[in-house]
C-alpha positions, 0 to 999 in steps of 0.5 A: 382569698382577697388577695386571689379575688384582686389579681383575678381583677388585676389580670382582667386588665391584661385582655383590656390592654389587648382590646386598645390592640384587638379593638382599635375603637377601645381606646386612642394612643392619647389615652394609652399614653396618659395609663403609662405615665399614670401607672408609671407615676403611681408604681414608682410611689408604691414601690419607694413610699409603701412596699421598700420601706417594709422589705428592707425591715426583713432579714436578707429584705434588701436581697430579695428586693434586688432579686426580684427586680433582676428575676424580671430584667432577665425574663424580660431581656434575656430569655425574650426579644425586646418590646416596648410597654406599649403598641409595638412600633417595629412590626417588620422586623417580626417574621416569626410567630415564635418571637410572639411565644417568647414574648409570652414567655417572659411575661408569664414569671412577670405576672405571677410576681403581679400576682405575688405582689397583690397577694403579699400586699394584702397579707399585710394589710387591706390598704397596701393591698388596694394600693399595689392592686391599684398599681398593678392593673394601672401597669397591666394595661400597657403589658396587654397592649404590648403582648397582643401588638408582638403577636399579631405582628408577629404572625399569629392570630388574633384568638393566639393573643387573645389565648395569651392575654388570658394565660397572663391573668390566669398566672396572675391569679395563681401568683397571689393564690400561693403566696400564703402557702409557700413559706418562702413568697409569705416571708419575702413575696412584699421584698421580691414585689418590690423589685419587681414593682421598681423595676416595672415602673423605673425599667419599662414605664418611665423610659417609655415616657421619654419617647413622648411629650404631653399626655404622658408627662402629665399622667406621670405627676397625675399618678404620683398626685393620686397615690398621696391621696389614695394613702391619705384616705387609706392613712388610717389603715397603713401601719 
């Protein structure tokens, strides 16, 4: 049940990235650019320094791993249009409310595997169960930013991405609430979070730095600095 109470937690995060978008007086693009590096920093250490290191101990971990990491490029690229992982910059180009759904629709399997990487997290141990939860909501803001911007630029209305928002944390819930009881996600959730966590942080946050100078490159060092002294005051916690 902690690993459900946590992604709850996590999905919140969703509708507060809609708000930067929804709420312009939330939040600056100065901050929203520091979250993206922080989370970006943060993930990526999760990801290669905690989460890896225990999948690949599985049998078939290192495939399940590569799996997870191309379950999300093909929801994400394949079955979607593109968008960035911050406030989209290309609102002409949007003309339909269906390119709004889509996007939508390929950030739902995205947040159920947030919710299967909490929920795997915390079947190993509270630590690495704070750990991903942190990562994860740090990288929710930046997804919440980016689903409200395609829909409203898309055409649909402002309680659509509201809708939205919560339907991502909604599933984001349901991911953690049945990793324990589907063998298959109780055995290789932690591998297939990996690759999901990998490909977040290496695939859309990092290369969303690189259009940027300054607060971001910083929240990157930031995020991995704080990842090693999280762990160091969880250290005697982590196996």
């Amino acid at each position: 049940m902690k690993g459900l109470l946590f992604a709850a937690l996590a999905g919140l995060a969703d509708l507060l990235g809609g708000l930067f978008v929804l709420s312009p007086r939330m939040g600056t693009r100065q901050t929203l650019d520091l979250l993206v590096g922080f989370g970006a920093g943060f993930m990526l250490a999760v990801a290669l320094i905690e989460m890896t290191p225990r999948a690949v101990e599985l049998e078939y971990g290192v495939l399940a791993i590569l799996a997870g990491y191309f379950v999300v490029h093909f929801t994400q690229h394949a079955l979607t249009p593109h968008f960035h992982f911050g406030e989209e910059t290309h609102k002409e180009a949007m003309v339909s409310r269906g390119v709004g759904i889509w996007a939508l629709a390929g950030l739902v399997p995205h947040s159920f595997f947030d919710g299967v990487a909490i929920g795997s997290g915390f079947m190993d141990s509270h630590a690495l169960g704070m750990l991903v939860f942190t990562a994860i909501a740090l990288h929710k803001v930046p997804t919440g930013v980016s689903l409200a911007s395609v829909m409203l630029a898309s055409g649909n209305s402002r309680r659509d991405a509201v809708l939205a928002l919560v339907l991502l944390g909604v599933v984001t819930a349901a991911g953690a609430l049945v990793t324990p009881v589907v063998a298959a996600l109780a055995a290789y959730g932690l591998a297939l979070a990996a690759g999901v966590t990998l490909y977040v942080a290496a695939s859309n946050l990092i290369p969303e730095t690189h259009r940027r100078r300054g607060l971001v490159q910083a929240g990157i060092a930031a995020g991995v600095l704080v990842f090693f002294i999280v762990r160091m005051l969880l250290q005697g916690r982590i196996a």
